[in-house]
Z-matrix of the N, CA and C atoms (Angstrom, degrees):
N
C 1 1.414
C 2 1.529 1 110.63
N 3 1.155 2 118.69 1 126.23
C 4 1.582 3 124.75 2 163.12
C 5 1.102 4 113.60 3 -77.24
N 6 1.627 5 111.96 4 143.78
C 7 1.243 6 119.35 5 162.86
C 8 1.597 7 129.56 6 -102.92
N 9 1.660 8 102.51 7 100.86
C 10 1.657 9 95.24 8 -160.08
C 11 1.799 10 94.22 9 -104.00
N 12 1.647 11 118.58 10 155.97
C 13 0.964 12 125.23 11 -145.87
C 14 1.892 13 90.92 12 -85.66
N 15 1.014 14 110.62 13 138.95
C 16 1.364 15 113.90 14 -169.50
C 17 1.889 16 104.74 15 -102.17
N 18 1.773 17 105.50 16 124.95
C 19 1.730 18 122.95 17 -158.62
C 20 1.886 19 87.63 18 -63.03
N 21 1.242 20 92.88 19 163.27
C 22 1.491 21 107.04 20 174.23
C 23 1.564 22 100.03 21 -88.01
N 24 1.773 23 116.06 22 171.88
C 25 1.434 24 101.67 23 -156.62
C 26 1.130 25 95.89 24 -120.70
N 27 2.056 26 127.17 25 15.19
C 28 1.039 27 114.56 26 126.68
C 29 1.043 28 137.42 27 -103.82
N 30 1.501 29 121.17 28 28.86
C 31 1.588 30 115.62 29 -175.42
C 32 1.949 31 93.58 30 -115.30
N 33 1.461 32 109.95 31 9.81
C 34 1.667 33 111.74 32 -175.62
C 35 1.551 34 81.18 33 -88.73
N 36 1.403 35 132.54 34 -44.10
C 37 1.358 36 133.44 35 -131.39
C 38 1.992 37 90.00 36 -90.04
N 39 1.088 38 143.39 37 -25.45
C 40 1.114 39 127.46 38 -130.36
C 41 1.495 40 97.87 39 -85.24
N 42 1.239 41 134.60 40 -35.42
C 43 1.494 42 139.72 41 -162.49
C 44 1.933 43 91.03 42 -53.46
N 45 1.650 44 92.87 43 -55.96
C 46 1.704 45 101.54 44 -173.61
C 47 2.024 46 104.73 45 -49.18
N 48 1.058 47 109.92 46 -37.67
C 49 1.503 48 107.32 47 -160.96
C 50 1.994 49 83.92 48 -78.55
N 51 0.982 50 119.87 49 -63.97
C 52 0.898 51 122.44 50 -165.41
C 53 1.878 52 99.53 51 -43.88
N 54 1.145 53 120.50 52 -50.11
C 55 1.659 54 115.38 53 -172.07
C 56 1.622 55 108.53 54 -64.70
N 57 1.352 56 113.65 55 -28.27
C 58 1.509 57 128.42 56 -170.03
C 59 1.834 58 86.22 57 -71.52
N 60 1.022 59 127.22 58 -78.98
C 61 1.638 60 131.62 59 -164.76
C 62 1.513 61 99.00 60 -45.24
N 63 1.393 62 119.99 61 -44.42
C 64 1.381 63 114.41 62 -179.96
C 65 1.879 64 115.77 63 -43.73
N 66 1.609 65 76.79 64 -59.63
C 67 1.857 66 81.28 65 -171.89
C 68 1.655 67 118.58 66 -75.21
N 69 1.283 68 114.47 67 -16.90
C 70 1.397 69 124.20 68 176.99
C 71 1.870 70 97.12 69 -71.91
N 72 1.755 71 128.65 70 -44.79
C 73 1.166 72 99.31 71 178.49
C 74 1.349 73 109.50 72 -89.33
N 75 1.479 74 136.15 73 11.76
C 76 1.151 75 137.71 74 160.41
C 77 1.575 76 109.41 75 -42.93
N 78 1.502 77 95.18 76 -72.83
C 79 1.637 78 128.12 77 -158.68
C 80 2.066 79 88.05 78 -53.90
N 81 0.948 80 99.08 79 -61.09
C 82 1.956 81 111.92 80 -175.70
C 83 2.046 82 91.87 81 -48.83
N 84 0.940 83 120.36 82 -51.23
C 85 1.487 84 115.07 83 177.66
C 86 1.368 85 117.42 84 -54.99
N 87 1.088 86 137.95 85 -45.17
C 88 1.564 87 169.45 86 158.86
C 89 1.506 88 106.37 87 -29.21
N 90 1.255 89 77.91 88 -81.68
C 91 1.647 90 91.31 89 171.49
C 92 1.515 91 139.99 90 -31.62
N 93 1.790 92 84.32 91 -59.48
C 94 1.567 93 97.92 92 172.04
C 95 1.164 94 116.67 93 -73.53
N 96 1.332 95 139.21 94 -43.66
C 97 1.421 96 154.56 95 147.71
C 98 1.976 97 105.18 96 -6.18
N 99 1.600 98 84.68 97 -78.93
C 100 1.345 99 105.01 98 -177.19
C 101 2.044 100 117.00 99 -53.78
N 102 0.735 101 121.15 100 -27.49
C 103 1.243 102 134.52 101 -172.39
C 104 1.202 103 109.41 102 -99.18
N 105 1.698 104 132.84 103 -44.08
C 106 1.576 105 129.78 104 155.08
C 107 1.699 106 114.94 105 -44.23
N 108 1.634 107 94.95 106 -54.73
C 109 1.726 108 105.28 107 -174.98
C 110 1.921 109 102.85 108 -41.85
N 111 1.462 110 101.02 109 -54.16
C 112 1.811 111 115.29 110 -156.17
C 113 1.366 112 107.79 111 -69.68
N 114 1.804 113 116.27 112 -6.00
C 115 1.440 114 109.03 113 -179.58
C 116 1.537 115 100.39 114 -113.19
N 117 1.396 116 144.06 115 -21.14
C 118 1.096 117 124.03 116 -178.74
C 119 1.301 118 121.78 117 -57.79
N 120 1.169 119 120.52 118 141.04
C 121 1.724 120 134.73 119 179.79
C 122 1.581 121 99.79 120 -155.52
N 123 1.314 122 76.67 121 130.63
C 124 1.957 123 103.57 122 -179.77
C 125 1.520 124 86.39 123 -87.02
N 126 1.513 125 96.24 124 126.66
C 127 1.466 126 128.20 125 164.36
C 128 1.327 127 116.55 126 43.05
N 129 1.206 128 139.36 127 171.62
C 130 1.600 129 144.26 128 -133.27
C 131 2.067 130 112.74 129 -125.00
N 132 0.960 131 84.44 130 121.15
C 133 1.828 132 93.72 131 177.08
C 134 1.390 133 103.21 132 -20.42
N 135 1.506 134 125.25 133 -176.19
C 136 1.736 135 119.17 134 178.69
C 137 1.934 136 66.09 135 -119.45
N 138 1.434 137 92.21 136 153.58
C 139 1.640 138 125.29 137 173.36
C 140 1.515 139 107.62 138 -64.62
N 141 1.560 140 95.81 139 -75.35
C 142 1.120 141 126.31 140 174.45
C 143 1.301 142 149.07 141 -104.25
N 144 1.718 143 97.68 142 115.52
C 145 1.801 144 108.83 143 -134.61
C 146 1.557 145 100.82 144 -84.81
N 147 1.186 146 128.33 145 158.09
C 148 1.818 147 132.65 146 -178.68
C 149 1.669 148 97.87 147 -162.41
N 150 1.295 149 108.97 148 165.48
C 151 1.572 150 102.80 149 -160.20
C 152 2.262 151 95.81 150 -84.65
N 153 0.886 152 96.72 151 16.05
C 154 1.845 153 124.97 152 -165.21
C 155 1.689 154 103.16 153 -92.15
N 156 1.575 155 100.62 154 -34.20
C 157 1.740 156 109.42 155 -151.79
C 158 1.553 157 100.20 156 -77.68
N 159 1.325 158 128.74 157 125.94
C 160 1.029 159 151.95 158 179.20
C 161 1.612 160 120.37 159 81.16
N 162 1.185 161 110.30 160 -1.68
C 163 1.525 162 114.30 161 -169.29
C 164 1.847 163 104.60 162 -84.81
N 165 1.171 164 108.83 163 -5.38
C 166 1.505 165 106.72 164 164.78
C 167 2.089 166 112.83 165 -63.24
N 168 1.188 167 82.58 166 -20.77
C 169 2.179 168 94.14 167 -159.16
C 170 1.658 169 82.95 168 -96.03
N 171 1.668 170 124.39 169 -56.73
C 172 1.399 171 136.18 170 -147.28
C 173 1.893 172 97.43 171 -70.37
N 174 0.948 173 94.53 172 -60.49
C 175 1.480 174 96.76 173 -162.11
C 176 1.817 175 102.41 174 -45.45
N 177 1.022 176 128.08 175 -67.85
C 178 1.537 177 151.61 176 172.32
C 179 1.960 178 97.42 177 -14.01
N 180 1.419 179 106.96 178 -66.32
C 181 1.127 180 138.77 179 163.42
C 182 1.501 181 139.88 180 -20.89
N 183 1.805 182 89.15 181 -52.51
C 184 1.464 183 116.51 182 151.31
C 185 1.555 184 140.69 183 -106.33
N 186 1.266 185 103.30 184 16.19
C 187 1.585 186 136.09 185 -172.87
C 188 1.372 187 84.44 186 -73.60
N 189 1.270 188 125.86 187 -88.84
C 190 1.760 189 100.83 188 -175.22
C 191 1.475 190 128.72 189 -126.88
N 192 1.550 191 87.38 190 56.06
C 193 1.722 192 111.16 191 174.99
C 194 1.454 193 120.67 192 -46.62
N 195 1.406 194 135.17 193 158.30
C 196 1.142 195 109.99 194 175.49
C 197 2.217 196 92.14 195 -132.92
N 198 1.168 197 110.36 196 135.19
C 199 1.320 198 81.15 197 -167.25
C 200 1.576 199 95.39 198 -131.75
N 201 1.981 200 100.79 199 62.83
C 202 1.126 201 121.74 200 172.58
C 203 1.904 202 89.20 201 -106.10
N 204 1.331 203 113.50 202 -2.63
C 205 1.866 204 102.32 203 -164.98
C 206 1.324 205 106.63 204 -102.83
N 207 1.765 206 110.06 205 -7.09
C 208 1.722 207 117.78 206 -172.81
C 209 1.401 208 97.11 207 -57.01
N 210 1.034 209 157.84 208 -69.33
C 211 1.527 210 147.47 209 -115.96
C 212 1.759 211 83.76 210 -90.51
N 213 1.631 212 134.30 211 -62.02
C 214 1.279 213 134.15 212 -161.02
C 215 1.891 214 100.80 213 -66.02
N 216 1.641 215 118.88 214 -27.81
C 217 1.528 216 103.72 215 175.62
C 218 1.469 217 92.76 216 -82.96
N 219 1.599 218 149.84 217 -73.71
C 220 0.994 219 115.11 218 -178.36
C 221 1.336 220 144.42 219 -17.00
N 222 1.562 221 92.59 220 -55.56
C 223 1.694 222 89.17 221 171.66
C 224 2.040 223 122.01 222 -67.11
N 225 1.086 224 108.76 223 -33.62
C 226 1.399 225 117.62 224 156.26
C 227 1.130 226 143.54 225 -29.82
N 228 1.390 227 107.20 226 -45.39
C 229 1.350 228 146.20 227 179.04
C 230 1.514 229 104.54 228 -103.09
N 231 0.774 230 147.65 229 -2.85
C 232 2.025 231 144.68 230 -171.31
C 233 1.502 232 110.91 231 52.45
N 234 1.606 233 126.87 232 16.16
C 235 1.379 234 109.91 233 -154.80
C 236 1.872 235 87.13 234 -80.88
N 237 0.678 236 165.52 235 -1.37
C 238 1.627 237 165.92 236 150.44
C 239 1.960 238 100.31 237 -39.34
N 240 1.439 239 110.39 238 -41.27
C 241 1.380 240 107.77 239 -170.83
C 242 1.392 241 123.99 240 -68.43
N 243 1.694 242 109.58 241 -7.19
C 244 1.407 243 124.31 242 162.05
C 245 1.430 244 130.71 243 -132.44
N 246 1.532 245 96.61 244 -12.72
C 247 1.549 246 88.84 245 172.60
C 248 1.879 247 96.91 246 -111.96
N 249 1.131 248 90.11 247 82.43
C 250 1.909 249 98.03 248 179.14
C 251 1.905 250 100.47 249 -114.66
N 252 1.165 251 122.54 250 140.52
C 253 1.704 252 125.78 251 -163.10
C 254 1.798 253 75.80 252 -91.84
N 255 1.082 254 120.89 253 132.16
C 256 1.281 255 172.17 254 121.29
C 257 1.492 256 112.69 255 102.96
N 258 1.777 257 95.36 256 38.12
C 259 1.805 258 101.38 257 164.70
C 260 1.864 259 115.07 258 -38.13
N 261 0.806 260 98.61 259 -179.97
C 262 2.159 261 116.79 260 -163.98
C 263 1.760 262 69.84 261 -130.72
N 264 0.909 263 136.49 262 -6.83
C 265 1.739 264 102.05 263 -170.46
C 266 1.523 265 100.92 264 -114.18
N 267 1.256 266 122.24 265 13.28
C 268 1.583 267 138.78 266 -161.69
C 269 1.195 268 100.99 267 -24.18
N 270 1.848 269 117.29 268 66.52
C 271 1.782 270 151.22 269 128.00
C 272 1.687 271 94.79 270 -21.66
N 273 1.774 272 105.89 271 -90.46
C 274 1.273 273 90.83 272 -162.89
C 275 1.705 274 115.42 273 -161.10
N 276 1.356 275 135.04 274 122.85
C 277 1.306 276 152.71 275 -145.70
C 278 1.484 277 87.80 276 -19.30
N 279 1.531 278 110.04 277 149.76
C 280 1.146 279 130.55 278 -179.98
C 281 1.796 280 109.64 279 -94.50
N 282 1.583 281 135.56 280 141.20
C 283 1.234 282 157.18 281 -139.73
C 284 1.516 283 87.19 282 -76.09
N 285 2.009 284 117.80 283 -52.74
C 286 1.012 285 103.49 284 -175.87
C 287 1.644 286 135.21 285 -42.69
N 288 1.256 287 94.15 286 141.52
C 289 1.968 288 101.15 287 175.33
C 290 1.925 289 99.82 288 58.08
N 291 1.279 290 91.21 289 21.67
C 292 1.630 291 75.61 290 154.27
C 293 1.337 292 146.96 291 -94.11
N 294 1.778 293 107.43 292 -16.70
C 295 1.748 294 112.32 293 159.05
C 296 1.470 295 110.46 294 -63.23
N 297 1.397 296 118.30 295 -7.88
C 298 1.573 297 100.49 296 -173.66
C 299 1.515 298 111.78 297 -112.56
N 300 1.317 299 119.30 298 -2.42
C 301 1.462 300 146.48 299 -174.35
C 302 1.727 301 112.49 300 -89.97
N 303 1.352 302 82.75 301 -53.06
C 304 1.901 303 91.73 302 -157.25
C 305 1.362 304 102.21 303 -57.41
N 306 1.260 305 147.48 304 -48.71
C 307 1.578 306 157.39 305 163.96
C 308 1.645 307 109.10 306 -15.23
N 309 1.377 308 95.32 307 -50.50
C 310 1.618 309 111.44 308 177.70
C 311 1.792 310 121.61 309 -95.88
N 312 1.443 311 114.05 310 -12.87
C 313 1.478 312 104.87 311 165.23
C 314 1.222 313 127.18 312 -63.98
N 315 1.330 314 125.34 313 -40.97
C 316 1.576 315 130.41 314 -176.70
C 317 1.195 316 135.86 315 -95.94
N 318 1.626 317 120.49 316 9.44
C 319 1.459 318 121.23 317 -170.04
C 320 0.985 319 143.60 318 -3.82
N 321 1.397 320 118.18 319 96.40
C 322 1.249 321 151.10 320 25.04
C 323 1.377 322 122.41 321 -100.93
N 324 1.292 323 126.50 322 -21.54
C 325 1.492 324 110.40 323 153.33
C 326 1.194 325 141.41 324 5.64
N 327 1.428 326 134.28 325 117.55
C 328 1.551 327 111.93 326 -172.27
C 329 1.503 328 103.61 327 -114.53
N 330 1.193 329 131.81 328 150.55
C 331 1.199 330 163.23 329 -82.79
C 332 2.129 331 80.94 330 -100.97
N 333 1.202 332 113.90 331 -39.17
C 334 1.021 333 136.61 332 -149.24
C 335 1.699 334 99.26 333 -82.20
N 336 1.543 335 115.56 334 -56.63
C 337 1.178 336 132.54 335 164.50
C 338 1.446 337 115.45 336 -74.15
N 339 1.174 338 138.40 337 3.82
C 340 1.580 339 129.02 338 -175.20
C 341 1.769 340 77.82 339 -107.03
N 342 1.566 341 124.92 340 -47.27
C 343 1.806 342 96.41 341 -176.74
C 344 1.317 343 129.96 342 -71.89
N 345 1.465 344 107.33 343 -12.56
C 346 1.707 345 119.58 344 -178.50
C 347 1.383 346 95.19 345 -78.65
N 348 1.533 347 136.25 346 -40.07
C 349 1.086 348 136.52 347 168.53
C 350 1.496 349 125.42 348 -42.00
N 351 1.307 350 98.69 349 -46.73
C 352 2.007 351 132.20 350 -170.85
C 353 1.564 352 94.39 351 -52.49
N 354 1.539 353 115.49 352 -57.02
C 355 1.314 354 132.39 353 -162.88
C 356 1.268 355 112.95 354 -97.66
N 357 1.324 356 131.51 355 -25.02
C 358 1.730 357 115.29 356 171.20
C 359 1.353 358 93.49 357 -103.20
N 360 1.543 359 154.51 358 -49.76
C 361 1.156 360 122.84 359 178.45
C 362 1.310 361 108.54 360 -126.70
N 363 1.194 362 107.29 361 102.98
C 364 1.736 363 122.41 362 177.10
C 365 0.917 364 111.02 363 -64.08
N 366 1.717 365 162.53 364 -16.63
C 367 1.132 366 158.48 365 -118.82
C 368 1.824 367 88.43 366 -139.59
N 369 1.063 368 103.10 367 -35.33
C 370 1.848 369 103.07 368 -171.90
C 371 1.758 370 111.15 369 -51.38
N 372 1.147 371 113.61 370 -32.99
C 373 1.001 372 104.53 371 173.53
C 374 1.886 373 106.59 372 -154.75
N 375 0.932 374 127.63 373 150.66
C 376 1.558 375 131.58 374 -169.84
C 377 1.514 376 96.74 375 -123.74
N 378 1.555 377 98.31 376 129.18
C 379 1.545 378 101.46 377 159.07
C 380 1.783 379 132.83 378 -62.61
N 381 0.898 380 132.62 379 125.73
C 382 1.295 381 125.46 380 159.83
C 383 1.347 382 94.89 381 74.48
N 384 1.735 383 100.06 382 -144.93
C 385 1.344 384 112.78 383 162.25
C 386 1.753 385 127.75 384 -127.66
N 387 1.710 386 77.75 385 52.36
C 388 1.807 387 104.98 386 144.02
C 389 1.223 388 136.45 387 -39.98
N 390 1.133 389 121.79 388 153.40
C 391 1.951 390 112.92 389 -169.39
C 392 1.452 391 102.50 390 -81.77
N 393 1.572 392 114.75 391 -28.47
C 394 1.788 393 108.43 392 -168.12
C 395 1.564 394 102.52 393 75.86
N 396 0.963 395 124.19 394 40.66
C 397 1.690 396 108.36 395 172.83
C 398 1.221 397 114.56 396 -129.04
N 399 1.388 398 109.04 397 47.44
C 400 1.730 399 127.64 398 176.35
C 401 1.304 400 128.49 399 -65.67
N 402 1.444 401 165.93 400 32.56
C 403 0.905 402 161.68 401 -34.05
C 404 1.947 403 89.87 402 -99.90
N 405 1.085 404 97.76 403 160.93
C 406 1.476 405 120.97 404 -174.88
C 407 1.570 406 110.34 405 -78.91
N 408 1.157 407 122.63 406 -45.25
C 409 1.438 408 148.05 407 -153.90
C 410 1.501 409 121.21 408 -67.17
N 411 1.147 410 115.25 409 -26.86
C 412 1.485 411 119.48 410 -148.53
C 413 1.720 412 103.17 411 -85.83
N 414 1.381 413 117.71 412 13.03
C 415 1.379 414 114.90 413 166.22
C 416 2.087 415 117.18 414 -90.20
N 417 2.086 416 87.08 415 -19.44
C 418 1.712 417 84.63 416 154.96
C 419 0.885 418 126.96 417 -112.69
N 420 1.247 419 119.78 418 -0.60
C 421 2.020 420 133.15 419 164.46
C 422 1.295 421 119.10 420 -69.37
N 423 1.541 422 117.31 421 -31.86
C 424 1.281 423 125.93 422 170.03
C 425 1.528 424 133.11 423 -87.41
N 426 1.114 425 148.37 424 136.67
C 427 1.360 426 158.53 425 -169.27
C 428 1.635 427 83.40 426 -78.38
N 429 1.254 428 98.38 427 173.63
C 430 1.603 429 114.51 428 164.59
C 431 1.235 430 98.32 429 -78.82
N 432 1.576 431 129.25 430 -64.53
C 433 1.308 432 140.63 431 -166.30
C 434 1.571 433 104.24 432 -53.55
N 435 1.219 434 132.39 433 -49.01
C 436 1.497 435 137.68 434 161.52
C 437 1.256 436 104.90 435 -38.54
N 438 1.389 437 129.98 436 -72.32
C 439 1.172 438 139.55 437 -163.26
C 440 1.879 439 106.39 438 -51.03
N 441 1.692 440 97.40 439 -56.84
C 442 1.394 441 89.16 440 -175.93
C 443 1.752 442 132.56 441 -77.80
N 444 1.424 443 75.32 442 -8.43
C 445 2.318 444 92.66 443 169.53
C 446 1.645 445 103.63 444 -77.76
N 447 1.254 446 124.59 445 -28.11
C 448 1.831 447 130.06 446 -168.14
C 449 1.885 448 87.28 447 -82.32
N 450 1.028 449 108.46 448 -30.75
C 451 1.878 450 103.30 449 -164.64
C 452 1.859 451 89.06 450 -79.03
N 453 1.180 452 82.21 451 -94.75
C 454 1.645 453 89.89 452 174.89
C 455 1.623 454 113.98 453 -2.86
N 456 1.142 455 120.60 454 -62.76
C 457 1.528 456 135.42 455 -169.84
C 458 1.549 457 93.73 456 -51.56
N 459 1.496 458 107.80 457 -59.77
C 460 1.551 459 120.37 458 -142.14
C 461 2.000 460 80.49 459 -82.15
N 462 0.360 461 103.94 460 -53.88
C 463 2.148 462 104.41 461 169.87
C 464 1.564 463 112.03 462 -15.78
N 465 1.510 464 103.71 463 -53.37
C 466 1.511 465 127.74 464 -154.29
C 467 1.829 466 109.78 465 -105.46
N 468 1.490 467 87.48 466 -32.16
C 469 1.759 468 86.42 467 -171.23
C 470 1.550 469 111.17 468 -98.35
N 471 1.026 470 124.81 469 138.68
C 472 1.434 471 131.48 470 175.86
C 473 1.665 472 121.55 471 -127.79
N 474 1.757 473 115.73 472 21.03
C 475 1.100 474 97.77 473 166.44
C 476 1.689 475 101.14 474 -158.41
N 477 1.188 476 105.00 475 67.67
C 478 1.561 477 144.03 476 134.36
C 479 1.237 478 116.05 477 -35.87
C-alpha cells in the first residue's frame, strides 16, 4: 500500500466555489441588464385622452403598412407567449376579438391608437386584472415599419 498525501477538504472544494461565484455574478449581471433593458420607454403616455391622441404618430405608421408581416413579427417578438386565448398563465389579454374590441377599450381612443398605445406604453392602461408586466422597450426594439405591420395585422386578425 502507498502512502499518498491525502488533499485538505477545503482546498479539494475551491475550483467548485470558485465556478459557483462565477455564475452567481453572472446571473446578478443578467439580471440587472435584463431589468434596465425591460423598463426603458421612449417618452411618456398622453395624459389626456381625445379620439385625436396619438393619431399624429399612428396614422403615418399605417400609411403603407403591410399586415401580411404580423404573424412572422409576432412570432419574432414572442408576443403569442402571453397574449395566447385561453393561456393557464393569464400574463395578458388574448389577440382574439381584438379588431372588434380595441375601438371600445380606451374611451375615446380609436381602435387604431389604443394598440399603438398597448405596445409602446403598456403600463398606461392594464387590461382587466392582468399583471402589467409587458416589457417597456418595444418603442426601441421596434422599427416604425414593424410597428405599423404589428397594428395593421392586429386591426384585421381576430384569431390569434
Amino acid at each position: 500500500m502507498t502512502d499518498q498525501p491525502k488533499k485538505s477538504g477545503a482546498a479539494s472544494w475551491w475550483p467548485v466555489y470558485l465556478a459557483l461565484g462565477l455564475l452567481v455574478i453572472f446571473i446578478i449581471i443578467f439580471a440587472v441588464e435584463f431589468i434596465s433593458s425591460s423598463n426603458e420607454s421612449a417618452g411618456e403616455a398622453a395624459t389626456e385622452l381625445t379620439s385625436d391622441t396619438y393619431m399624429d404618430v399612428v396614422e403615418p405608421l399605417l400609411a403603407n403598412a403591410n399586415p401580411e408581416n404580423g404573424p412572422e413579427l409576432l412570432a419574432q417578438y414572442d408576443c403569442s407567449a402571453c397574449h395566447i386565448a385561453g393561456a393557464a398563465n393569464n400574463i395578458a389579454p388574448s389577440f382574439v376579438g381584438l379588431a372588434e374590441s380595441a375601438g371600445e377599450m380606451r374611451p375615446p381612443l380609436t381602435a387604431e391608437a389604443y394598440i399603438y398605445e398597448s405596445i409602446i406604453y403598456p403600463q398606461a392602461f392594464i387590461v382587466g386584472d392582468y399583471s402589467g408586466v409587458m416589457a417597456l422597450n418595444y418603442a426601441s426594439r421596434l422599427s416604425d415599419e414593424q410597428l405599423g405591420d404589428m397594428i395593421a395585422y392586429l386591426l384585421i386578425n381576430n384569431t390569434q
